[in-house]
C-alpha positions in Angstrom: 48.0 -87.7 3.9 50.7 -90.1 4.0 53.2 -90.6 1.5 54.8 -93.6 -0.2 58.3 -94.4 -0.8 58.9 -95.5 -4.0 61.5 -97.8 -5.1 62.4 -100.2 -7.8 64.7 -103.3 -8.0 64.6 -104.2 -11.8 66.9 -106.2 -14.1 68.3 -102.9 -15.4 67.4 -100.2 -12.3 67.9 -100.4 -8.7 66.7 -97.2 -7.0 66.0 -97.4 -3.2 62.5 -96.3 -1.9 62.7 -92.6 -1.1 59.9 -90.0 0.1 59.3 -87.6 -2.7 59.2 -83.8 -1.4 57.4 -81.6 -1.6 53.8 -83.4 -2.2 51.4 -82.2 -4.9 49.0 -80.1 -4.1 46.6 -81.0 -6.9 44.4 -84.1 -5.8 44.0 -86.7 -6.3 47.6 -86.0 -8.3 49.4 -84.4 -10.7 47.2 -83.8 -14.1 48.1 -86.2 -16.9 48.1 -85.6 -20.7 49.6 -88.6 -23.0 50.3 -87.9 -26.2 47.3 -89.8 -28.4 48.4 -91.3 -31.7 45.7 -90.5 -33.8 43.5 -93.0 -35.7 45.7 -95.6 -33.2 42.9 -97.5 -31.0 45.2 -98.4 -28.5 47.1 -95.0 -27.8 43.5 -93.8 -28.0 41.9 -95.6 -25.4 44.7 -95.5 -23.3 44.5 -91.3 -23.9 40.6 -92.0 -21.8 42.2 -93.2 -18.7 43.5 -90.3 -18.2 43.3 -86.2 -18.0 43.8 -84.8 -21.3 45.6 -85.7 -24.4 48.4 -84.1 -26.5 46.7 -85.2 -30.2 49.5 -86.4 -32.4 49.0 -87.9 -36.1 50.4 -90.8 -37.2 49.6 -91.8 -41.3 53.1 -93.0 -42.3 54.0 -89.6 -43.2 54.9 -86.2 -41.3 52.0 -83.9 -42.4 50.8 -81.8 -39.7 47.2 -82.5 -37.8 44.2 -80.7 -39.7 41.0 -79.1 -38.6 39.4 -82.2 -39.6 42.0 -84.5 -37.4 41.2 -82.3 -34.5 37.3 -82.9 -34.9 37.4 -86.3 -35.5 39.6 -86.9 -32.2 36.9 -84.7 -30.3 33.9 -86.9 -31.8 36.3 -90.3 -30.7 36.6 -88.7 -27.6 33.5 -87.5 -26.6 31.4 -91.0 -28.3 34.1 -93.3 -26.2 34.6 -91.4 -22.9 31.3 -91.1 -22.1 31.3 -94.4 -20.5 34.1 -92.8 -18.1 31.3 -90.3 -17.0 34.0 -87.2 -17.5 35.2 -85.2 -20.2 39.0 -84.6 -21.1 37.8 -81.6 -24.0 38.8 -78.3 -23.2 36.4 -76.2 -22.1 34.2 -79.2 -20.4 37.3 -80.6 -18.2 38.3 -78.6 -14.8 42.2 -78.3 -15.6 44.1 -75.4 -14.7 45.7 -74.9 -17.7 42.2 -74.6 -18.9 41.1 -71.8 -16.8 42.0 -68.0 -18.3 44.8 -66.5 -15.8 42.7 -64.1 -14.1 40.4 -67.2 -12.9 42.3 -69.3 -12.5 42.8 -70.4 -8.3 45.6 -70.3 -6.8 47.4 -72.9 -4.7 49.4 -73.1 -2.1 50.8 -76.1 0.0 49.7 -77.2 2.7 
């Protein structure tokens, strides 16, 4: 596989294109969980793109998530991501973190 050299020449940033080492060994990359703003459509949808989601409330006020919270996320989730034809719930997605340590597979570069 070969590897890209990132770089950057913003307003703010310069940073010269360098080869990151060593590469992932997860394909097709590194698992990725953004923090969803719950009810927030945009955070939301933006939470299907990708792998997971760390579920975070957001009412105007600091009370904690609830049971309820959590199962309404899981019915968003599941009634809007089936169009992605993949699941991000626990216990449906194929995440590591996901697996109990004795089954879990290990890895190894290269």
């Amino acid at each position: 596989m070969e590897h890209t050299r990132p770089g950057h020449d913003g307003d703010h940033y310069h940073v010269q294109p360098m080869k990151l080492l060593p590469p992932s060994v997860q394909r097709p990359r590194i698992p990725v969980w953004p923090i969803g703003v719950w009810p927030r459509e945009k955070s939301m949808q933006r939470v299907l793109r990708w792998d997971g989601i760390v579920p975070q409330k957001k009412d105007g006020s600091d009370t904690q998530m609830t049971p309820d919270d959590i199962r309404a996320i899981k019915a968003y989730v599941e009634a809007n991501a089936s169009s992605l034809r993949r699941s991000i719930l626990p216990g449906k997605a194929k995440h590591p973190a996901m697996i109990p340590n004795a089954q879990r597979p290990l890895y190894a570069p290269g």
